[in-house]
SERO-4910 file (N, C-alpha, C, O; in steps of 0.05 Angstrom, whole numbers):
BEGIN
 pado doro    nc1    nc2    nc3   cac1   cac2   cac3    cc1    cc2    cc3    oc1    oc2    oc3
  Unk    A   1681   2405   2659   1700   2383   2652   1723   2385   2672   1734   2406   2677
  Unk    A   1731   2359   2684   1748   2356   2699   1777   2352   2697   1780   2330   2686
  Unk    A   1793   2360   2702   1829   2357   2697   1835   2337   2681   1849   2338   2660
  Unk    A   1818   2310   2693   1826   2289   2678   1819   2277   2653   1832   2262   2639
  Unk    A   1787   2289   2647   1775   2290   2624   1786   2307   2606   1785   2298   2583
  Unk    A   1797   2327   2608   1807   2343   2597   1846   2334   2579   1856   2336   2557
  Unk    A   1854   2325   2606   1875   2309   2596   1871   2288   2573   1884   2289   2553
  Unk    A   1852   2266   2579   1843   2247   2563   1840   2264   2540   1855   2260   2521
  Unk    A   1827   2279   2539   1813   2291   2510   1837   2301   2496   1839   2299   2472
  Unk    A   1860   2313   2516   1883   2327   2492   1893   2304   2485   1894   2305   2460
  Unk    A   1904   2276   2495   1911   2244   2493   1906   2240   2468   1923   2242   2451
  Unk    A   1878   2231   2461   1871   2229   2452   1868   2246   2424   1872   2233   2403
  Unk    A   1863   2268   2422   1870   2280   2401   1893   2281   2386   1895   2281   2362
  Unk    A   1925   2285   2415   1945   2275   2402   1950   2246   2382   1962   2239   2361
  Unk    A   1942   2240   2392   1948   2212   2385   1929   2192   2361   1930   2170   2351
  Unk    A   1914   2214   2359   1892   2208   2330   1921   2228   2312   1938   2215   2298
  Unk    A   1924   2252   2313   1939   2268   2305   1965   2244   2289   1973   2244   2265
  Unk    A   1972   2230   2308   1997   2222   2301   1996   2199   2285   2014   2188   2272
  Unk    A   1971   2193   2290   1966   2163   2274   1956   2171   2250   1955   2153   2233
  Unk    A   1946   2195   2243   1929   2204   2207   1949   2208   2201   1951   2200   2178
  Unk    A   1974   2219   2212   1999   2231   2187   2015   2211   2179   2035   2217   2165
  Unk    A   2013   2188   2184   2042   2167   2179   2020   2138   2175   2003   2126   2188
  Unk    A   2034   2137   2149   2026   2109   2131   2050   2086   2130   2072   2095   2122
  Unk    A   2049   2072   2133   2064   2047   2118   2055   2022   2103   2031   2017   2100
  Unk    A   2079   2004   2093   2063   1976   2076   2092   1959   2078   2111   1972   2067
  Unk    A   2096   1943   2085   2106   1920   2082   2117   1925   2115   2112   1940   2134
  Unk    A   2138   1897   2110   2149   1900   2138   2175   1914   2143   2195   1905   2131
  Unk    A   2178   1937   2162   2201   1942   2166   2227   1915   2175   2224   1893   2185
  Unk    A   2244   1926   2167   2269   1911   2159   2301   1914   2171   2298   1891   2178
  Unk    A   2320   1918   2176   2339   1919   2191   2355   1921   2165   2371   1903   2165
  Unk    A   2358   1933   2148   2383   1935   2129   2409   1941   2138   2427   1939   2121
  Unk    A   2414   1946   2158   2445   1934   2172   2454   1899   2171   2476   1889   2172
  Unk    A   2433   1890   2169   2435   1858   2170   2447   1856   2135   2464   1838   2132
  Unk    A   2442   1870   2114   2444   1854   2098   2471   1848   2091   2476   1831   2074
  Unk    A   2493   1862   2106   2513   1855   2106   2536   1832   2116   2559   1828   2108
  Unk    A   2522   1819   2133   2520   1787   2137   2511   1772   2114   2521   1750   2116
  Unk    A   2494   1774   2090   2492   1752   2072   2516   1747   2060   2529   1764   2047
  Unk    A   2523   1723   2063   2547   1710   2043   2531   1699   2024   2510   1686   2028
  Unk    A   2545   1705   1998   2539   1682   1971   2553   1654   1983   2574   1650   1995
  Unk    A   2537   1642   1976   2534   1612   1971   2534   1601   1996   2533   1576   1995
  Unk    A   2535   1611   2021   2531   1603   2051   2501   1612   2063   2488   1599   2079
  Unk    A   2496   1630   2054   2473   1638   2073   2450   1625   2057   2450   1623   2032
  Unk    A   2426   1614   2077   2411   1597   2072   2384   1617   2066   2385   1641   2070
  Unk    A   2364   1604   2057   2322   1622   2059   2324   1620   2093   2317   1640   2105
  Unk    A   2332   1597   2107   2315   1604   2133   2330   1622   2158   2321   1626   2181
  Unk    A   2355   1630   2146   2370   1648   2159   2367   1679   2144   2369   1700   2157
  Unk    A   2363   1678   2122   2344   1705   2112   2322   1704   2135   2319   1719   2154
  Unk    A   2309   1682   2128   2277   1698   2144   2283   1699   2173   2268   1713   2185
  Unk    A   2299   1689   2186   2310   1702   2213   2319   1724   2212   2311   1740   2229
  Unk    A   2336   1733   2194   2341   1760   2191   2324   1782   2189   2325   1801   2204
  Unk    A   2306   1776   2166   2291   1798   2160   2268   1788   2159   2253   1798   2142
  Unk    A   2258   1767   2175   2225   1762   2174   2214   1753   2144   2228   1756   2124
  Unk    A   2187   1740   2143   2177   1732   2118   2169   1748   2093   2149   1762   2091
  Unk    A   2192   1744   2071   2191   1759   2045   2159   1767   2040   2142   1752   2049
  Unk    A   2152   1787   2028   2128   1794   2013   2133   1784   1991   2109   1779   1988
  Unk    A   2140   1778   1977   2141   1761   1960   2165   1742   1949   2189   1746   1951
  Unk    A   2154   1720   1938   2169   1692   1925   2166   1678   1906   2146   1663   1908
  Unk    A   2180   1676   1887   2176   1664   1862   2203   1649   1850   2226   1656   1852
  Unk    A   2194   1627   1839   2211   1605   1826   2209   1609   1798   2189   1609   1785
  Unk    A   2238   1614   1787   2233   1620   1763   2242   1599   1744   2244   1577   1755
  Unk    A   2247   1598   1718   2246   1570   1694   2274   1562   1706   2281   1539   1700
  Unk    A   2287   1573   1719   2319   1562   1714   2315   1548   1744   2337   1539   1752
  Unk    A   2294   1544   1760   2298   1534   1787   2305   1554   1806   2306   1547   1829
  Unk    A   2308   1574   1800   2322   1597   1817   2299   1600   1846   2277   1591   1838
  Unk    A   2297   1606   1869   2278   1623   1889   2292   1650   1887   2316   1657   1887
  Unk    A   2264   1666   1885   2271   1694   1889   2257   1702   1908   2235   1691   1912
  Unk    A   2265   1723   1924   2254   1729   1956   2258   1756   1960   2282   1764   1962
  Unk    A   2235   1775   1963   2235   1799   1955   2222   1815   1981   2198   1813   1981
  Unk    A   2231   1825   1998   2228   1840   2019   2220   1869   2010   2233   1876   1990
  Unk    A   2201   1888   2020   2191   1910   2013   2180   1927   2038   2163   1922   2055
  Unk    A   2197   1952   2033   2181   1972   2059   2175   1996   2051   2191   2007   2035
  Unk    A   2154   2009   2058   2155   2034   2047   2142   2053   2074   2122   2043   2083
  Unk    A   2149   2077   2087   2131   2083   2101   2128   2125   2082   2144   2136   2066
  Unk    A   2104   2134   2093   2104   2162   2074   2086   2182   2113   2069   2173   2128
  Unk    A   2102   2210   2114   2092   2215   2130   2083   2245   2128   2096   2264   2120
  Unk    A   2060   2243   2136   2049   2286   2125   2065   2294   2142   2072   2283   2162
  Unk    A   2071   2318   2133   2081   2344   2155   2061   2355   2170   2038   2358   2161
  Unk    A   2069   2361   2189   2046   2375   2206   2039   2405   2197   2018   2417   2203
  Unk    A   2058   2413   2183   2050   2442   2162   2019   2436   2151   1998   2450   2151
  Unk    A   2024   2414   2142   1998   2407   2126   1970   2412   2132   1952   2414   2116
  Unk    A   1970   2415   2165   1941   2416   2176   1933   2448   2179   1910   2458   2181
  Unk    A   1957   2458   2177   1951   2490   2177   1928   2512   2162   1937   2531   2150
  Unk    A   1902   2508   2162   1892   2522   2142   1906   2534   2124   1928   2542   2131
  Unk    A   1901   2536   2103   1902   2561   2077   1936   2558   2074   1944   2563   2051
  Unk    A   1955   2552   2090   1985   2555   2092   1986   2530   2090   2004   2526   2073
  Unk    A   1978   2509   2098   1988   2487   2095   1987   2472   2067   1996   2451   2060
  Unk    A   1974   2490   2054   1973   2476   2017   2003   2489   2010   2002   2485   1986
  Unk    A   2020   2497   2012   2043   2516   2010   2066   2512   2023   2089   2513   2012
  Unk    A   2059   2505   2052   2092   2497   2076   2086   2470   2069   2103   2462   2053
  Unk    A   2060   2447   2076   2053   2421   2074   2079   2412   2056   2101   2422   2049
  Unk    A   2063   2382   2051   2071   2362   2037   2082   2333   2052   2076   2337   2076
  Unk    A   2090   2317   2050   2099   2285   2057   2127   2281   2045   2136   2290   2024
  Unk    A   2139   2265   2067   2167   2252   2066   2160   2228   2066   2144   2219   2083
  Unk    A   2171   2212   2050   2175   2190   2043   2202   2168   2038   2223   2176   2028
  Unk    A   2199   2148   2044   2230   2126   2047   2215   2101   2042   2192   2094   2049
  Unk    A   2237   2083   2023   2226   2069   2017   2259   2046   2014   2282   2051   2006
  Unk    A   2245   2020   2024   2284   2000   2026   2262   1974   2007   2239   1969   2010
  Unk    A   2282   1962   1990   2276   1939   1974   2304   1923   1983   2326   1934   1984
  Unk    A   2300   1892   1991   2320   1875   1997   2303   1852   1968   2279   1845   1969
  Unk    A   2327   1843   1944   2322   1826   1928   2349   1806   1934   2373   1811   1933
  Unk    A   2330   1772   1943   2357   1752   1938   2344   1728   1928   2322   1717   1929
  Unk    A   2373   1724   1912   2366   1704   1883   2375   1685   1896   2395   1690   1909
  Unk    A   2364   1657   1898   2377   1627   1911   2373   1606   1898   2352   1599   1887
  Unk    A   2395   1591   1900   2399   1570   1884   2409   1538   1899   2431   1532   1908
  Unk    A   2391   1527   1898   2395   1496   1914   2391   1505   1951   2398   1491   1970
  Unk    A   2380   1524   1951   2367   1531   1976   2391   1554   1994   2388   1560   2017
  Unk    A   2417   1567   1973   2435   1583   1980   2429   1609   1968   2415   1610   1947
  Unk    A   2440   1631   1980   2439   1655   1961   2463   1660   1936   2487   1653   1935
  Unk    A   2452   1670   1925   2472   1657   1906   2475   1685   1887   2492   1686   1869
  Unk    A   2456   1712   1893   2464   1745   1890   2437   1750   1907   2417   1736   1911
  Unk    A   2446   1782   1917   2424   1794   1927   2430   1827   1919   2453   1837   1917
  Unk    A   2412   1836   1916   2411   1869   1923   2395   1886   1936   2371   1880   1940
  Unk    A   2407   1910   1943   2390   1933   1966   2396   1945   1965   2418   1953   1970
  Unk    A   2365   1958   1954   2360   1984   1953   2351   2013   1969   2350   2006   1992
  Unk    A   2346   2030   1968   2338   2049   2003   2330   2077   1981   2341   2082   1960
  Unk    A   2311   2090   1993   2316   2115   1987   2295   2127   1995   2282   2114   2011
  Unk    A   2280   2164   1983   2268   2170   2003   2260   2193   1981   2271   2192   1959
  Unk    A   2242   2210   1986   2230   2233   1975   2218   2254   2001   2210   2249   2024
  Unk    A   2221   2279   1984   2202   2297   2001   2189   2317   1981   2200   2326   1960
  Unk    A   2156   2325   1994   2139   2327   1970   2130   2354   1983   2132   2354   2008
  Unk    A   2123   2375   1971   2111   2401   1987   2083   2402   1973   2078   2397   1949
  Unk    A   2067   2410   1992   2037   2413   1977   2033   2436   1959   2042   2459   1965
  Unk    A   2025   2434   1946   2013   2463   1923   1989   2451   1912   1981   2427   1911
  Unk    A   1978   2479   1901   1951   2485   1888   1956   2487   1862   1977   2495   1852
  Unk    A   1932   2477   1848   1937   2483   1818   1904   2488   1814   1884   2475   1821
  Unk    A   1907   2524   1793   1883   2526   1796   1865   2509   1767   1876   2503   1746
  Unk    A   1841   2505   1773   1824   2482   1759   1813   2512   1733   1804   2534   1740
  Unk    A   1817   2503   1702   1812   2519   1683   1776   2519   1683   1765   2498   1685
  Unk    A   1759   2546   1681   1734   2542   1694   1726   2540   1657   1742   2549   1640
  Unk    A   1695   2526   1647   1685   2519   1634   1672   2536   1626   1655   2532   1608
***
């Protein structure tokens, strides 16, 4: 095997590596922006300039739009891959931001945001035998 095959092959391994440990789901988000929403000035189509198209939207009995932004991403530790030690150092960090805004006649009219985050260590639990 040649220098360059060889290179490719560590590439590649890295980079499978980096892509099994880190999950996400919705769209990341800019929560520095939410501090620009004014009640009763800021519009839905200057939200979705801001922060791109809500994961979810719903109109509720009173006429209200609600517009619900969601991110979550969760990432293994690299402890984790460690044989026999990695059930023990392991585990996943996790963060997770919720942007909720309530609008009325096509204005915001309340919003809130939320952020936060976990970290999880792996362990064993032994299985009671039959």
């Amino acid at each position: 095997m040649n220098a360059n095959s060889k290179l490719t092959v560590l590439l590649a391994t890295l980079i499978t590596a980096i892509l099994v440990g880190c999950a996400s789901a919705g769209s990341n988000f800019d929560e520095s922006k939410v501090a620009q929403i004014k009640k009763g000035e800021t519009t839905e189509a200057q939200l979705i300039q801001m922060f791109g198209q809500p994961q979810n939207r719903t109109v509720n009995s009173e006429g209200q739009t609600i517009d619900t932004w969601i991110y979550t991403e969760a990432t293994v530790k690299g402890e984790s891959f460690i044989p026999y030690a990695g059930a023990f150092a392991g585990g996943t960090n996790s963060k997770n931001k919720t942007l909720i805004v309530t609008l009325q006649d096509g204005k915001v009219q309340s919003f809130s945001s939320t952020g936060g985050g976990m970290e999880t260590r792996g362990t064993t639990q032994d299985v009671p035998k039959k």
